[in-house]
TORLOMI-366679 format. One line per 3 residues: number of its first residue (from 1); for each residue z, y, x negated of C-alpha. Coordinates in steps of 0.05 Angstrom, whole numbers, plus 5000, padded with zeros to 4 digits. Each point is the difference from the previous one (the first is absolute). Layout:
% TORLOMI-366679
NUM) Z,Y,X | ... $
% end
This chain:
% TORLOMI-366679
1) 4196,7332,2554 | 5005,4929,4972 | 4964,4941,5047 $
4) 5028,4936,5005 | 4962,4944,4996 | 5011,4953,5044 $
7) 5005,4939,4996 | 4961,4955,5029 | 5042,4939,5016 $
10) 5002,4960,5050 | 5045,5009,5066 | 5055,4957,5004 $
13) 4990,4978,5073 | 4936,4992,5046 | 4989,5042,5054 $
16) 5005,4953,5049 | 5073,4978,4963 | 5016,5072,5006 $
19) 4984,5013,5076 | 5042,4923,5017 | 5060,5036,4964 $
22) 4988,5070,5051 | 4986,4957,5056 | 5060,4952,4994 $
25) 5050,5055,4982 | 4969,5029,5068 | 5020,4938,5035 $
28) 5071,4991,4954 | 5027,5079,5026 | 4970,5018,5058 $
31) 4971,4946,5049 | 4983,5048,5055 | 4952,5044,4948 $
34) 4974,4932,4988 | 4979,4986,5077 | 4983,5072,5017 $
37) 4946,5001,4940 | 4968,4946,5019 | 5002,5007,5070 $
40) 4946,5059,4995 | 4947,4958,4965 | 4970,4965,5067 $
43) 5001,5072,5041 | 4971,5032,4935 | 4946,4951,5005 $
46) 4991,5006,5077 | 5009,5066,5011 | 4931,5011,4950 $
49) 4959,4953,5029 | 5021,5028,5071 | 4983,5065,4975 $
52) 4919,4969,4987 | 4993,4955,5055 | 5014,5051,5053 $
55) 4939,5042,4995 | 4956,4935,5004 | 5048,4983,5062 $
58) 4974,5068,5036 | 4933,4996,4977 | 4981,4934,5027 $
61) 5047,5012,5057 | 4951,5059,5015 | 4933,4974,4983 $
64) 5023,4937,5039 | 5015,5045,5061 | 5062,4976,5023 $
67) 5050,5029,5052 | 5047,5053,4983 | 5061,4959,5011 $
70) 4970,4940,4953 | 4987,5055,4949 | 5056,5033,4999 $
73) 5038,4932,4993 | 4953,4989,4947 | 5018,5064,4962 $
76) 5077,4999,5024 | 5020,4948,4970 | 4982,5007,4929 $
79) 5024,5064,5006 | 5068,4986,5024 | 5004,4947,4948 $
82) 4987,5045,4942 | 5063,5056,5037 | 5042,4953,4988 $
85) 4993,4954,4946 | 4988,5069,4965 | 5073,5017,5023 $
88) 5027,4939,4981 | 4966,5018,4928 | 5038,5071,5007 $
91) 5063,4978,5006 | 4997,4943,4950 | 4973,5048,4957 $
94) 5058,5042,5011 | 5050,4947,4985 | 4970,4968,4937 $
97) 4998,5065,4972 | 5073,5020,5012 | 5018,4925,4972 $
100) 4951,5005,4942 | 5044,5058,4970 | 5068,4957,5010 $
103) 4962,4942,4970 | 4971,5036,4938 | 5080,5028,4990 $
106) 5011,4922,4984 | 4956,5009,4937 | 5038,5069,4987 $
109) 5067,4960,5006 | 4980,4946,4958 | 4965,5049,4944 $
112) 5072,5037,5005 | 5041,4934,4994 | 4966,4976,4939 $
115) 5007,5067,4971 | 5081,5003,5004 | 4999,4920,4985 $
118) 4947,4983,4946 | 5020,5001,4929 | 5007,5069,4974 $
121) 4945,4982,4937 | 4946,4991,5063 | 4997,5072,5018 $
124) 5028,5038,4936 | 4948,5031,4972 | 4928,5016,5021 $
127) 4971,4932,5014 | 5050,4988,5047 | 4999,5069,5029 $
130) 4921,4990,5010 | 5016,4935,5036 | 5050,5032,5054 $
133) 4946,5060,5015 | 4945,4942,5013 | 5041,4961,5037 $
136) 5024,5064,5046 | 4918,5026,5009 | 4990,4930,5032 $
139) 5062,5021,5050 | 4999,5071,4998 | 4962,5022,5066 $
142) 4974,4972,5067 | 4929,4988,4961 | 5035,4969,4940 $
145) 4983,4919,4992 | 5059,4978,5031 | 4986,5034,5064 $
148) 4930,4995,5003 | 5001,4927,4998 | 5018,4996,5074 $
151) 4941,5052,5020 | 4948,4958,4952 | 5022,4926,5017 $
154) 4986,5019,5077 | 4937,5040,4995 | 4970,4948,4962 $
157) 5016,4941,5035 | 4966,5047,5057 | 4941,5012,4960 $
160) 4986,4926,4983 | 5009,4986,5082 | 4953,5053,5017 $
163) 4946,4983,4948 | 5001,4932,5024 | 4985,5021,5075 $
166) 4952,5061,4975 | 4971,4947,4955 | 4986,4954,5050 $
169) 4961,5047,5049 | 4962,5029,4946 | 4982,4928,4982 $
172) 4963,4992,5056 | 4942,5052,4992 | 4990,4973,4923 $
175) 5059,4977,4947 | 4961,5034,4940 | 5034,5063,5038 $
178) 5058,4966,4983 | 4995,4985,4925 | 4977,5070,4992 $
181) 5062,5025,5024 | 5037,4955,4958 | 4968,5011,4935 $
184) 5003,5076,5008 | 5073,4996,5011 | 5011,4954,4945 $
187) 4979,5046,4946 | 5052,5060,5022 | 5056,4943,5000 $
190) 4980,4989,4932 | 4987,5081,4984 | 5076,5002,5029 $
193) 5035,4947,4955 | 4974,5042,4937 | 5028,5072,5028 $
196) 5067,4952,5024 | 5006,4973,4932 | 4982,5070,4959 $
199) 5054,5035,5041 | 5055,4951,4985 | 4980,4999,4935 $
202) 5000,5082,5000 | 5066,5001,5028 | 5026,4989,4920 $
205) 4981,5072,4983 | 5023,5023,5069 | 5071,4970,5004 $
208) 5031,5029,4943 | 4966,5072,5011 | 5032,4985,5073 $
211) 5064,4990,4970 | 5003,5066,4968 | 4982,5041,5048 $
214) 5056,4975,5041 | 5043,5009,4934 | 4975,5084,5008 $
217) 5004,5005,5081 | 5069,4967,5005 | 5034,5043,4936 $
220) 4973,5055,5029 | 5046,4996,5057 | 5054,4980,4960 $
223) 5069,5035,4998 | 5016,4979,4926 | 4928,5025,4984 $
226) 5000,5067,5039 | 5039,5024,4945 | 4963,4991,4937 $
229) 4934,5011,5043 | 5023,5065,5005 | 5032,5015,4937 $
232) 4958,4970,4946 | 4928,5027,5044 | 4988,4930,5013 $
235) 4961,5018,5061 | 4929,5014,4960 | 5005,4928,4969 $
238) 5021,4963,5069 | 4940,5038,5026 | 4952,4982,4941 $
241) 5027,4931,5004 | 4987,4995,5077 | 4934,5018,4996 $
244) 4980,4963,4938 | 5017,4927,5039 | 4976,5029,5065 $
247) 4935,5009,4959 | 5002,4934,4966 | 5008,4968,5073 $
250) 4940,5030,5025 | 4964,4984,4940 | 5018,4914,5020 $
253) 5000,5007,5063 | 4925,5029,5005 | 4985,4935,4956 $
256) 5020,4963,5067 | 4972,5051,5049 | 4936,4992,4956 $
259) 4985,4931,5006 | 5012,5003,5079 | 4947,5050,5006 $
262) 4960,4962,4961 | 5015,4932,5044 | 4998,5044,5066 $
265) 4914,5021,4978 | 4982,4930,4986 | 5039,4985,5067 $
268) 4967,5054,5039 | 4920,4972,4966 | 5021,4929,5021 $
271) 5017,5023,5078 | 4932,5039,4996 | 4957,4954,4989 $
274) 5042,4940,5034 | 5009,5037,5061 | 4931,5021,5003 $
277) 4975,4935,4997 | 5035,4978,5057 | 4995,5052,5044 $
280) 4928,5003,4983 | 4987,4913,5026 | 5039,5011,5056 $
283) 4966,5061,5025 | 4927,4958,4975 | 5041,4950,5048 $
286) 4990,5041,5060 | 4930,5035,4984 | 4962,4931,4999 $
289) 5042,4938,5016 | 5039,4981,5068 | 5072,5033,4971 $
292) 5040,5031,5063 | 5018,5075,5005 | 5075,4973,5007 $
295) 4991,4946,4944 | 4978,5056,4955 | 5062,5043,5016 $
298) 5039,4936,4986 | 4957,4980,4935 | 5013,5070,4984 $
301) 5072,5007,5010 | 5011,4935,4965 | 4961,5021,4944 $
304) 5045,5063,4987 | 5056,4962,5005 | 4987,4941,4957 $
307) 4985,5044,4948 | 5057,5035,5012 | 5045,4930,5000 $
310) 4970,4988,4939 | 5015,5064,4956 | 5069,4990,5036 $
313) 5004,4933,4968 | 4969,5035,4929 | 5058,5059,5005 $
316) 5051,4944,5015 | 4996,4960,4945 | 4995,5051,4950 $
319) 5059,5032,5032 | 5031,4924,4987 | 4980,5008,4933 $
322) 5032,5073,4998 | 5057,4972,5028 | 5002,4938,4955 $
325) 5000,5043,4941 | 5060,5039,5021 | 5043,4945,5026 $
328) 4987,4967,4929 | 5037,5067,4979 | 5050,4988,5052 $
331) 5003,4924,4986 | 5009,5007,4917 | 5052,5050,5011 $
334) 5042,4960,5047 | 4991,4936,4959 | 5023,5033,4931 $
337) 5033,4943,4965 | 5077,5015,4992 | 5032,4978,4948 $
340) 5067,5001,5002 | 5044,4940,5030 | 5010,5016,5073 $
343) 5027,4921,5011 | 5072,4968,5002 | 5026,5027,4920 $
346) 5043,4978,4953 | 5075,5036,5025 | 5028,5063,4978 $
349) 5053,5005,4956 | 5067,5001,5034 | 5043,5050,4997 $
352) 5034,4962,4940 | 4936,4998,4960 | 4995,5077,4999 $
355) 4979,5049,4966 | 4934,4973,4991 | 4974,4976,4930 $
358) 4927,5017,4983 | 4956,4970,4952 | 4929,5011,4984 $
361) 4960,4958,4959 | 4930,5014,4976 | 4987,5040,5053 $
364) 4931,5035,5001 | 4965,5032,5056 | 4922,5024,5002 $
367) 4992,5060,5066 | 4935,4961,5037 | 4931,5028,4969 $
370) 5037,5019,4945 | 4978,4982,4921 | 5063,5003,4975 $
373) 5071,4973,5011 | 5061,5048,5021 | 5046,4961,4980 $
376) 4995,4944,4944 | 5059,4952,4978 | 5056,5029,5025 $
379) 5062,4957,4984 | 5063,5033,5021 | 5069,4974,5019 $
382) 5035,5050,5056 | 5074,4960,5009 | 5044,5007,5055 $
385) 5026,5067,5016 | 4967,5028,4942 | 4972,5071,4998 $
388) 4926,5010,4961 | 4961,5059,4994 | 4920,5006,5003 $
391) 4979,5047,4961 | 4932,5015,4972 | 4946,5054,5002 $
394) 4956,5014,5068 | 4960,4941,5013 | 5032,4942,4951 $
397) 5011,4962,5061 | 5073,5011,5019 | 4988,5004,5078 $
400) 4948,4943,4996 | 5058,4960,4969 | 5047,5020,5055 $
403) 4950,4980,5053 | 4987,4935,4967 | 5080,4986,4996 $
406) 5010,5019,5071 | 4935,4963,5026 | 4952,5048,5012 $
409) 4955,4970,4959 | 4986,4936,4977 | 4996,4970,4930 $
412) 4928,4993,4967 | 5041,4957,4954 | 5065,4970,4979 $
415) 5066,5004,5045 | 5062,5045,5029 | 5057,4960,5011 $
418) 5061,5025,5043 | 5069,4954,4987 | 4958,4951,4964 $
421) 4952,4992,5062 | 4926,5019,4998 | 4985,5067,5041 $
424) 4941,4964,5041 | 5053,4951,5020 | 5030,5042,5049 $
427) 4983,5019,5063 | 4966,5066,5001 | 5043,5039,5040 $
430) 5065,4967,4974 | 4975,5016,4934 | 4985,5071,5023 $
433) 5077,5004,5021 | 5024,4991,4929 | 4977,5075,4987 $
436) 5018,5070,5015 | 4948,5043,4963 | 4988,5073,4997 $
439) 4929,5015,4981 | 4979,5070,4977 | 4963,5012,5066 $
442) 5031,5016,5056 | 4984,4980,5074 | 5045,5026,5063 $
445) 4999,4975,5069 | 4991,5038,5062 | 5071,4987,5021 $
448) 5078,5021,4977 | 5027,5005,4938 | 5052,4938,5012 $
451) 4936,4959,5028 | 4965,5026,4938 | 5053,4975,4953 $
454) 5027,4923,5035 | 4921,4986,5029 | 5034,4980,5067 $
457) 5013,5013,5067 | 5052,5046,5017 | 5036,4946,5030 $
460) 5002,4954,4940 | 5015,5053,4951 | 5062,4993,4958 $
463) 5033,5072,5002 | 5050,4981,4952 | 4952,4978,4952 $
466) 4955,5056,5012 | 5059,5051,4983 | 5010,4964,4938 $
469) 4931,5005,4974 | 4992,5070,5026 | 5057,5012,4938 $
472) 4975,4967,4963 | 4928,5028,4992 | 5028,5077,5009 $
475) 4964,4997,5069 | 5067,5024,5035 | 4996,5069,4974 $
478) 4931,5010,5033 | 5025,4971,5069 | 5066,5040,5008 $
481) 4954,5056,5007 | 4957,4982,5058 | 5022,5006,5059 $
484) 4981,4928,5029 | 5017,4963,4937 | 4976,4937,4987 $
487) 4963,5005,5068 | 4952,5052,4973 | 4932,4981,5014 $
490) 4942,4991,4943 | 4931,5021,4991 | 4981,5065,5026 $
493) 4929,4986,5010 | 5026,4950,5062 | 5067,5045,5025 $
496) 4997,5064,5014 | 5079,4999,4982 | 4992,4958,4947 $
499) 5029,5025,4919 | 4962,4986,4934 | 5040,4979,4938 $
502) 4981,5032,4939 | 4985,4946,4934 | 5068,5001,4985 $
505) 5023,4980,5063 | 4953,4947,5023 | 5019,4964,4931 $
508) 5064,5003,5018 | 4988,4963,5071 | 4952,4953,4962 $
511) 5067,4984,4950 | 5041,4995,5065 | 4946,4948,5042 $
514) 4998,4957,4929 | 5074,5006,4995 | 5007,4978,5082 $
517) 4949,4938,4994 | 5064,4982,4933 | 4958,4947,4976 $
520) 5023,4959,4937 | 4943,5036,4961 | 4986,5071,4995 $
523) 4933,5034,4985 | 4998,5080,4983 | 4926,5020,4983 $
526) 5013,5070,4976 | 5034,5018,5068 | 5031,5073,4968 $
529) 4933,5013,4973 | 5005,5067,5054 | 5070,5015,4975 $
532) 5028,5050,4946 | 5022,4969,4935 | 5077,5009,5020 $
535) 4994,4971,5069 | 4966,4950,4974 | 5045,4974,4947 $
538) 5060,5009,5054 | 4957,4959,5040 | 4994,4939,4955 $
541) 5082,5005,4971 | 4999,4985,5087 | 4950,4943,4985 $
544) 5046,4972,4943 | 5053,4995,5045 | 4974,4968,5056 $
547) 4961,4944,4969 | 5055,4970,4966 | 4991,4946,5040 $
550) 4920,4993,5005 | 4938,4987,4950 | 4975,5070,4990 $
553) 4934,5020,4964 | 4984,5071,4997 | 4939,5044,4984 $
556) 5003,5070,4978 | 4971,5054,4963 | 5046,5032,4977 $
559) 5032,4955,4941 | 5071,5035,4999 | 5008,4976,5087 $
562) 5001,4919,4963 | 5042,5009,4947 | 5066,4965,5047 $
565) 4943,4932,5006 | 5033,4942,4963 | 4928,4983,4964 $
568) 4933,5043,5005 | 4932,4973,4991 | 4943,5046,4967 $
571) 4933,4979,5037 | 4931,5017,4954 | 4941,4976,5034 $
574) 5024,4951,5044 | 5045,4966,4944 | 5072,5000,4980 $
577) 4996,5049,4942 | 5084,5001,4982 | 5057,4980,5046 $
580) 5071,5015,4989 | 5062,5047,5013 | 4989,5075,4993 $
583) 5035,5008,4938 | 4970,4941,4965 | 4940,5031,5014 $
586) 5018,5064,4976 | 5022,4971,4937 | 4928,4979,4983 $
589) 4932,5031,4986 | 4976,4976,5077 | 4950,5022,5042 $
592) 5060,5015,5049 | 5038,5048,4954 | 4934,5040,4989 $
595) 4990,5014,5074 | 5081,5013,5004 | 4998,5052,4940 $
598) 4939,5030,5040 | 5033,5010,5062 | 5069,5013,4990 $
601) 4961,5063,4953 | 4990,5026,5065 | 5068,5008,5023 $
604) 5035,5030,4946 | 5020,5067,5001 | 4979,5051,4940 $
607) 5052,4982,4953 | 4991,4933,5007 | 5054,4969,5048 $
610) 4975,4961,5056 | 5001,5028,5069 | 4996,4929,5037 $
613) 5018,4937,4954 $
% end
C-alpha cells in the first residue's frame, strides 16, 4: 500500500472562524435549535454544583442539629431544583437533537446543490471526487462536524461557567490548587491539537481507500453488475478487493486509534498525580487545620468537578479543532471557484442566426495535475449547418474536444467562439441550451420512458413531439411492445415493475432525449457504440436526415458510420492531424485511410466484397 504524504499546509480558516460559520448558520436555519442549545448551559451548570452542595447542606444541617422540618427544607429544596431543571435539560435535550438532524440536512442540501450546479471540471475526476467525500464525512452522521457543533458550542460554554464557580471555591483554600489544575489540563489540550491535526492530515490516505470500498459494496448490489459478477467469476476479486481496503483502513485508522491511546496514558499519569495532590491537602486540611466536615465534602466535590470542567474544556476545544478541520473540508468544497459565466450574457442567436457557426482558435486544454496538454492549437472552422466528423484513435482527445465545445470544460488557453461570440460570453445555462449531446455513457432516471426522453413533467410534455422523436430514434418499435408504452417505468433496482433496456435500446432513448431538447447544435459521442454495424449505419442515414437543419459533430469508431459527414477531422494527440471529405481523404496516403483500410478488412466477406459499406 502506497502512503500519502500529507501535506502539511496550513488551514484555510481558524477555528474560531470555523465554529462563527456553524454557529451563525445555526442561527440563519433554525432559531429555535439556537435558543434550545443554549438554554441548557445555566441548568448544566446548576444542576452540578446542586449535585455538591447538597451533601454539605445535610451534613452541617446534622452536625448543626436542626429540626426535622428546617432540614428537610434544607435538603428539599436542592433536590427539587435539580428534578426539574434536570427535566427541563431532558426535554431540551430531546428537541435539539431531533433539530440537529434537520439542521445538519442543510449542509447535505447545500453539498447536493453545488454538486448538480458547480462547473462540471470541479468534480470530474478524482480531485474533485475526493472533495465531495470530505465534504459529505463532515455531514454524514449525527457525530459528523456539522452536527456536533451544536453539542460542543453548549457544553463548553458550560464548562467555562462551571470552572469559573468551581474555580472560585477552590480558590479559597489555596489558588496554587488552581494553577495546578490548569497547567495539567493545558498539556492534554496541546497533546489533543497534535492527534486533531495527524487525523485530518491521515484522512488523505483514508478518503480515497473510502471511496473504493463504496465503489465494491455498492456494485455489488448492482443489477447491471449481478450479471458479469456471476458470469466472468468476478465474485473472488470483489471479495479480494473488499478485504484488501478493509485491511488498508484498519491499517490508518489504528494510526489514529494509536495516538489516542497514547494521549489517553499521559492523560490518565496527569489525573494521578493531580488528583492525588489535591485530595491529599484537602484531607491534610481536615487532619490538622480548622477545615469543616461539610467544607471538605464541598472542597471535595468541587475539586472533582473542576477537574472535570476543565478536561471538558480540553475535549472541547480539540473537538473545535476536529471540527474546524472538517468544516475546512466542507467550506473548500462549497466555495470551489466556478468558472463559467453564470451573469446577464451576451443573447442567443435568434432563430434567424441558426444553425450555429463554430470556431475554435488555438484552443489547448491541460486536465488539472496534469504534465501535459490534451489538446494543443486547435484551429477549426465548423459553419452553419455543417456536418464534421471526430475521428481519431482511443484517447486523442475527441470527447475532451466535445466537452470543451459544449462547456464542460474550460479553456487552459485560446478561445471557442459560437456566431462570432466568445463561449464565456454567454450565460451558462443559455449556453448549455445550444446543445443536445449524446455521450457514450448512459444514465436513466427512475421515472417513464416519455419523462426519460422530454426531462419534464408529464404535464408539460409535448406528446406530439415526443412521437416524432420516438421515430425518429427507432424507439417506437421497442414501445409498441409493452404494454404501458411510453408510461413504462425505468430502473429496476427502484420498481419492482420497472423494464431494463438493453445497449441498443437505451442509445436509442439517449438519440430520442438529444433529438427532443432540438437544439441548433448536435453532439453524438459514439452513442451506437452498443449497436451492430447495420443498425448502426441505419442509425446515422436517420442522423443525416434530421440534422439538415442543425450543426452536427459526430464521434464514432467505426469509420464507415461518418462517411455521409460533409468534412471529417483526424485527431493525433490532441492535434488536427488531416481534415477533409471522406473521399479526399481516401485519395491520399492519410492517417485516416490507414485506419479505414483496417477496418473495413473486417467486414468483407471471403471473396472480398464488403458485407457493410
Amino acid at each position: 500500500m502506497t502512503e500519502i504524504k500529507a501535506k502539511k499546509s496550513k488551514p484555510k480558516y481558524s477555528t474560531l472562524r470555523n465554529s462563527i460559520y456553524l454557529i451563525k448558520n445555526i442561527w440563519k436555519w433554525d432559531k429555535i435549535l439556537f435558543l434550545f442549545g443554549f438554554m441548557q448551559i445555566p441548568a448544566s451548570v446548576i444542576v452540578p454544583f446542586l449535585t455538591i452542595y447538597l451533601p454539605k447542606l445535610v451534613i452541617d444541617s446534622v452536625t448543626s442539629k436542626v429540626s426535622v422540618g428546617q432540614l428537610l427544607f434544607n435538603i428539599g429544596m436542592p433536590i427539587v431544583g435539580i428534578i426539574v431543571l434536570n427535566t427541563l435539560l431532558n426535554v431540551s435535550f430531546s428537541i435539539t437533537g431531533f433539530r440537529g438532524i434537520s439542521y445538519r440536512a442543510n449542509y447535505t442540501e447545500l453539498i447536493t446543490m453545488k454538486a448538480l450546479d458547480t462547473d462540471f471540471e470541479n468534480i470530474d475526476g478524482p480531485v474533485g471526487q475526493e472533495k465531495i467525500t470530505k465534504a459529505q464525512m463532515a455531514t454524514a452522521s449525527n457525530n459528523s462536524a456539522a452536527e456536533t457543533i451544536i453539542k460542543v458550542s453548549v457544553t463548553l460554554i458550560s464548562n467555562i461557567m462551571g470552572l469559573l464557580l468551581y474555580g472560585g471555591i477552590i480558590a479559597t483554600i489555596h489558588p496554587i490548587i488552581v494553577v495546578f489544575l490548569v497547567m495539567s489540563s493545558v498539556i492534554n489540550y496541546f497533546l489533543g491539537v497534535y492527534i486533531s491535526k495527524f487525523e485530518h492530515r491521515n484522512k488523505d490516505n483514508l478518503v480515497p481507500i473510502e471511496r473504493k470500498l463504496r465503489y465494491v459494496i455498492n456494485k455489488t448490489g448492482e443489477f447491471n453488475s449481478a450479471k458479469d459478477m456471476r458470469l466472468y467469476s468476478m465474485f473472488k476479486w470483489f471479495k479480494q478487493m473488499f478485504i484488501k481496503l478493509k485491511k488498508e483502513k484498519i491499517y490508518y485508522q489504528k494510526k489514529n486509534i494509536y495516538r489516542r491511546y497514547i494521549s489517553n496514558f499521559i492523560d490518565g499519569v496527569l489525573v494521578l498525580f493531580r488528583d492525588g495532590i489535591t485530595y491529599g491537602f484537602l484531607i491534610y486540611s481536615v487532619l490538622y487545620k480548622d477545615m469543616t466536615i461539610g467544607n471538605f465534602v464541598l472542597y471535595f466535590g468541587a475539586v472533582t468537578g473542576f477537574s472535570t470542567w476543565l478536561s471538558g474544556i480540553v475535549a472541547n476545544f480539540n473537538s473545535l479543532n476536529t471540527i474546524s478541520l472538517d468544516v475546512c473540508d466542507l467550506r473548500e468544497y462549497l466555495e470551489m471557484e466556478d468558472k463559467m459565466n453564470r451573469a446577464a450574457g451576451v443573447d442567443l442567436p435568434s432563430s434567424v442566426e441558426l444553425p450555429c457557426d463554430i470556431e475554435l482558435r488555438n484552443l489547448y486544454y491541460k486536465y488539472p495535475g496534469a504534465e501535459h496538454y490534451t489538446i494543443k492549437n486547435m484551429n477549426v472552422h465548423i459553419r452553419k449547418g455543417e456536418k464534421i466528423a471526430l475521428v481519431g484513435i482511443n484517447g486523442a482527445g475527441k470527447t475532451t474536444l466535445v466537452k470543451l465545445i459544449c462547456g464542460l470544460y474550460t479553456p487552459t488557453k485560446g478561445e471557442i467562439y459560437i456566431n462570432g461570440k466568445k463561449s464565456n460570453l454567454y450565460n451558462r445555462d443559455e449556453y448549455y441550451t445550444l446543445f443536445s449531446v449524446v455521450f457514450q455513457d448512459t444514465h436513466l432516471l427512475p421515472v417513464s420512458i416519455e419523462k426519460n426522453i422530454a426531462l419534464q413533467p408529464e404535464s408539460k410534455i409535448d406528446c406530439v413531439k415526443l412521437e416524432k422523436v420516438l421515430n425518429m430514434s427507432g424507439l417506437i418499435e421497442k414501445l409498441d411492445t409493452l404494454p404501458k408504452g411510453k408510461e413504462t417505468l425505468l430502473v429496476k433496482s427502484i420498481y419492482e415493475e420497472a423494464i431494463d433496456l438493453s445497449g441498443g435500446e437505451m442509445q436509442k432513448l439517449m438519440l430520442a432525449r438529444a433529438l427532443y431538447k432540438n437544439a441548433p447544435i448536435i453532439i453524438l459521442d459514439e452513442p451506437t457504440a452498443a449497436l451492430d454495424p447495420i443498425a448502426e449505419s441505419e442509425i446515422y442515414e436517420k442522423y443525416n436526415e434530421l440534422t439538415r437543419e442543425h450543426t452536427s459533430i459526430f464521434i464514432s469508431h467505426r469509420l464507415s458510420s461518418t462517411r455521409f459527414c460533409d468534412r471529417i477531422l483526424f485527431i493525433e494527440n490532441g492535434t488536427l492531424l488531416e481534415e477533409g471529405s471522406h473521399d479526399d481523404l481516401m485519395k491520399k496516403q492519410s492517417r485516416y485511410k490507414d485506419m479505414y483500410d483496417m477496418q473495413s478488412y473486417y467486414y468483407k466477406d471471403d471473396i472480398g466484397g464488403e458485407k457493410y459499406a
